[in-house]
C-alpha positions as CSV (number, residue, x, y, z in Angstrom):
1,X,-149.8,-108.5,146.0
2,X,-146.8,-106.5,146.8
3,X,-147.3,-102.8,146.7
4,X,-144.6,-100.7,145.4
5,X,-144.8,-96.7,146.2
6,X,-141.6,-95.1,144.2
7,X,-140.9,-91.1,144.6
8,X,-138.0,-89.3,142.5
9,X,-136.6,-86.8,145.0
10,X,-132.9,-86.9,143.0
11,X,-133.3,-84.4,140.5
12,X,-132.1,-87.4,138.1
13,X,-134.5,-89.4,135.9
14,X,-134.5,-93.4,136.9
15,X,-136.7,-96.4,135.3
16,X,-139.3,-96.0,137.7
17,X,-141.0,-98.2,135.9
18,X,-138.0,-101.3,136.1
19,X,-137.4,-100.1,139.6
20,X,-140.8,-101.2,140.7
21,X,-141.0,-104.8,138.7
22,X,-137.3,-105.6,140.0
23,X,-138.5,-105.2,143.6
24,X,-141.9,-106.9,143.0
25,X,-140.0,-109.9,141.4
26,X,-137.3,-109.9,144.0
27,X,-139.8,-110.3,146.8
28,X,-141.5,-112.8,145.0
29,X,-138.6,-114.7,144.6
30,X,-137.7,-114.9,148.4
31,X,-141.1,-116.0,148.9
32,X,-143.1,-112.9,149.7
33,X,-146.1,-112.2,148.0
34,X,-148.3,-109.2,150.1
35,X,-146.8,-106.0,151.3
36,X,-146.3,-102.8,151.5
37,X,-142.5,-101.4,150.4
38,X,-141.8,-97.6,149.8
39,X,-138.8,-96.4,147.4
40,X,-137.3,-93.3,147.4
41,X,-134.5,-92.1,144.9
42,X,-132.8,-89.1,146.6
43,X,-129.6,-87.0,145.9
44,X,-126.7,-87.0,147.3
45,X,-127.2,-84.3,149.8
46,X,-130.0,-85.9,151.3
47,X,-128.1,-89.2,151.1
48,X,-126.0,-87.9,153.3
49,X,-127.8,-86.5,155.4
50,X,-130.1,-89.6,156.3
51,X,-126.4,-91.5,156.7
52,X,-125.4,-89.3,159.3
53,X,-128.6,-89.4,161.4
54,X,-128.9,-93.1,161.2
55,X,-125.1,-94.7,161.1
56,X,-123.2,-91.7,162.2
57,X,-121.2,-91.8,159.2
58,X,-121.1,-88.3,156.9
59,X,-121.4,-89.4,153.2
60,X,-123.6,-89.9,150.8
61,X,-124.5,-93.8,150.1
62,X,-125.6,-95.9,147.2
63,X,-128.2,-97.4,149.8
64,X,-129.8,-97.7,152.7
65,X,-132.6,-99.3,154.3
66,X,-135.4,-99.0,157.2
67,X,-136.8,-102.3,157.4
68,X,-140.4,-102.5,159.5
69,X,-142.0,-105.7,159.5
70,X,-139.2,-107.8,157.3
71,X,-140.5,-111.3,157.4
72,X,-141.8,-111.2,161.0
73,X,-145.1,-113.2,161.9
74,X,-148.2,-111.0,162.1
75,X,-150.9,-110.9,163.8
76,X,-153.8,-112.2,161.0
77,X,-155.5,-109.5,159.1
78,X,-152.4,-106.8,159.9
79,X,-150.6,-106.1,156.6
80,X,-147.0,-106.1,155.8
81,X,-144.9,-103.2,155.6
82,X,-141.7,-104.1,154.7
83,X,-139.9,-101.0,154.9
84,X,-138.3,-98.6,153.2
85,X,-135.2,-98.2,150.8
86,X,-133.9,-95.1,150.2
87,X,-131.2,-94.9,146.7
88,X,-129.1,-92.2,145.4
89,X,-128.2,-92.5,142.0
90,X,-126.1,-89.9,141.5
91,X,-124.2,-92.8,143.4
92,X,-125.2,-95.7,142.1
93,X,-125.1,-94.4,138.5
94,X,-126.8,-96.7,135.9
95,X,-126.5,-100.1,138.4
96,X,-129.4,-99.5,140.8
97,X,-129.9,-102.7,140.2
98,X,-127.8,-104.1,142.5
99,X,-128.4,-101.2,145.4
100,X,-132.4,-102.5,145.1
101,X,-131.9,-105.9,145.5
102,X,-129.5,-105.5,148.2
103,X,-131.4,-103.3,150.3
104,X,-134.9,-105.7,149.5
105,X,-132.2,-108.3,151.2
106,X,-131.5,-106.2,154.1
107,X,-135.4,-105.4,154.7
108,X,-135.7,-109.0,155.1
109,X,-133.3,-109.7,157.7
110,X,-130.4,-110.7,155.9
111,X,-127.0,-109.2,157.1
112,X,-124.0,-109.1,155.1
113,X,-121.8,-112.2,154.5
114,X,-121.9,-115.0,152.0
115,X,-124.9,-115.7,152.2
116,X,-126.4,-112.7,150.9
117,X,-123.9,-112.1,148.4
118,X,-125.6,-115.5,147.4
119,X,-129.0,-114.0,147.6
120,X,-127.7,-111.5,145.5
121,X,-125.9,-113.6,142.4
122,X,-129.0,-115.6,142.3
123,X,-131.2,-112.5,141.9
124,X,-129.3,-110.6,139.4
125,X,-131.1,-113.0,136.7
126,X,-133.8,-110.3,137.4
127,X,-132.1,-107.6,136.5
128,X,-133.1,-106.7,133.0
């Protein structure tokens, strides 16, 4: 089972609730089906903040991700912990959707290209 931790730091409501089942049923579409994967929805100020420290760029983001495990073997009995996406949707505005999957993509190793813009079209069935 894929275990979803979501906190609202963004002084904005989201669909905590749809945020969760998007990233279960994203994962268990690209196969994964135990793990740990933390979500946090944050502002804008802290957006930019965490996109300064970690890419050196200064300004806020729709998303970003710290990927820990990804798909990587395990040693048996050591559980998965994906990562962690971080999402501003004073950003994003109502299409988090996209953000989501995209980062749950980049936690798994993908890198941008065709590929994952692939990845992506084929998820956004999911996206209710």
């Amino acid at each position: 089972m894929i275990e979803v931790e979501l906190e609202n730091r963004s002084g904005v409501a989201v669909d905590e609730v749809g945020a969760i089942a998007l990233a279960q049923a994203v994962l268990a579409a690209e196969g994964v089906s135990e793990g740990e994967l933390g979500i946090q929805f944050v502002g804008p100020d802290e957006s930019r903040v965490l996109k300064q420290e970690h890419l050196g760029i200064d300004e806020a983001t729709d998303v970003l991700s710290f990927p820990l495990d990804g798909l990587d073997e395990l040693p048996e009995g050591e559980p998965r912990a994906l990562g962690d996406l971080v999402i501003c949707p004073q950003v994003v505005g109502d299409d988090w959707q996209w953000p989501l999957t995209h980062g749950i993509l980049h936690l798994l190793g993908h890198d941008h290209g065709p590929a994952m813009e692939a990845r992506e079209q084929v998820h956004r069935a999911l996206w209710t």
